[in-house]
N, C-alpha and C positions, 0 to 999 in steps of 0.2 A: 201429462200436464206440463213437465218440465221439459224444454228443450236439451234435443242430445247435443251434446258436443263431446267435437273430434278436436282429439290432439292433434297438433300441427305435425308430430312425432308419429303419426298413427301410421298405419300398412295402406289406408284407403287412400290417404291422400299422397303417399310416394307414390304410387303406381301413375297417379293420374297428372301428375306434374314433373315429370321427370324430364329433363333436359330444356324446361325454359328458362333455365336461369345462363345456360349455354347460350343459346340462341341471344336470350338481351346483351351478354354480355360481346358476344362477337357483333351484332349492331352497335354496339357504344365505339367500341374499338375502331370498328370502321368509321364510324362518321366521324371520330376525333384524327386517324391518319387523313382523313381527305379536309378536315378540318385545317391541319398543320400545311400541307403541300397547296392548301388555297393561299395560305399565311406565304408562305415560303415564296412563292409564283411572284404574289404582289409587293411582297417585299423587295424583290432581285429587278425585276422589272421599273420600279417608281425609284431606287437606283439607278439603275439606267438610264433611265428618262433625265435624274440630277446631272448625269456626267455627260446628256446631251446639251442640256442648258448651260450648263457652265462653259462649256467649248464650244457650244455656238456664239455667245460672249464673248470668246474671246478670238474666236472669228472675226465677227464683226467690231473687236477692235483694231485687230491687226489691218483688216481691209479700210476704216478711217484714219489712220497712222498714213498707209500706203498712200489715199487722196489727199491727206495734206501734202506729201512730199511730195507730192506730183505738181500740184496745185502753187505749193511755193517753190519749185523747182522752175516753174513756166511762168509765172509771175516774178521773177529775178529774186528771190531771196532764200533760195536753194536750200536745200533740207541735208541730201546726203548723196556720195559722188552719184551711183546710180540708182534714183527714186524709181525706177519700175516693177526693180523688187527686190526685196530684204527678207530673208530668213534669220531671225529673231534670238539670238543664243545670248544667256545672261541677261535677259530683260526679265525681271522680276514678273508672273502673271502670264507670260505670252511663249513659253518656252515648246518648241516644237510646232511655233507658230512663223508664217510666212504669208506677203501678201506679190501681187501681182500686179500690176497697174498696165493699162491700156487709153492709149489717147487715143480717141479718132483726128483724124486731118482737121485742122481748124476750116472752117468755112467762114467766108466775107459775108459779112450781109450790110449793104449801101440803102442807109434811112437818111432820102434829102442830100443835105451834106457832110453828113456822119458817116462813117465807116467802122464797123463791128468787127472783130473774129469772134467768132465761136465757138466753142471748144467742149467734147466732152469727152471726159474722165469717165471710165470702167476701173473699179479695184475689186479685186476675188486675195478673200482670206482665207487662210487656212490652216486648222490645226486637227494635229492628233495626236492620241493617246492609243497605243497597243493598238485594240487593230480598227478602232473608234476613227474616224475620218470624217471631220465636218466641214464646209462651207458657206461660207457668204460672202454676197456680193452690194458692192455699194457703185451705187452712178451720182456722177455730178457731171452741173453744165456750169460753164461760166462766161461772160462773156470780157472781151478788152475793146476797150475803146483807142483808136487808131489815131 
């Protein structure tokens, strides 16, 4: 009438549950090391990705530094002795940074009785950190009236 009951202690039930507490336990363990080394991945990586942004930044300041002094250097109000390129030491933000600058040949262009040159400006910046090496580049056109 009464139900049996087995102790949890009892001989019937070692026998028949023997080593799954093994078993759960080495599945916890594992899903929490692949748990950590997922952590770990995304972590070092989204890092990475910070220390691309920042010095592509500052890339692309260094390469608009480079077209103004180019830009007021050919417009007569001269930036520094040679605006085509400067490597950047002691400037607060830009350190191990450097830019590049390229003019193409001005071109004429005759509008009526106008006379154009044309002008364009290529600057390539660049900075690194260790073994990190980014770039960017900026164009400008300008023109002068003659």
């Amino acid at each position: 009438m009464y139900p049996k009951h087995y102790s949890p202690f009892s001989l019937a039930n070692k026998s028949t549950q023997r080593g799954s507490m093994l078993v759960i336990a080495l599945f916890v363990i594992i899903v929490l090391a692949l748990l950590g080394l997922t952590m770990t991945r995304l972590l070092s990586s989204s890092s990475e990705a910070i220390i691309h942004e920042v010095l592509g930044q500052r890339a692309l300041n260094a390469a608009r530094a480079g077209i103004e002094c180019a830009v007021a250097d050919e417009f007569g109000a001269g930036c520094i002795a040679d605006p085509t390129f400067k490597a950047f030491s002691g400037v607060a933000g830009l350190e191990n940074c450097e830019y590049r600058v390229v003019e193409d040949t001005p071109k004429t262009i005759t509008d009526g009785s106008k006379t154009f040159s044309y002008l364009t400006f290529t600057s390539t910046g660049q900075c690194r950190a260790g073994k990190i090496n980014v770039t960017r580049f900026v164009y400008v056109d300008a023109m002068q009236y003659e």
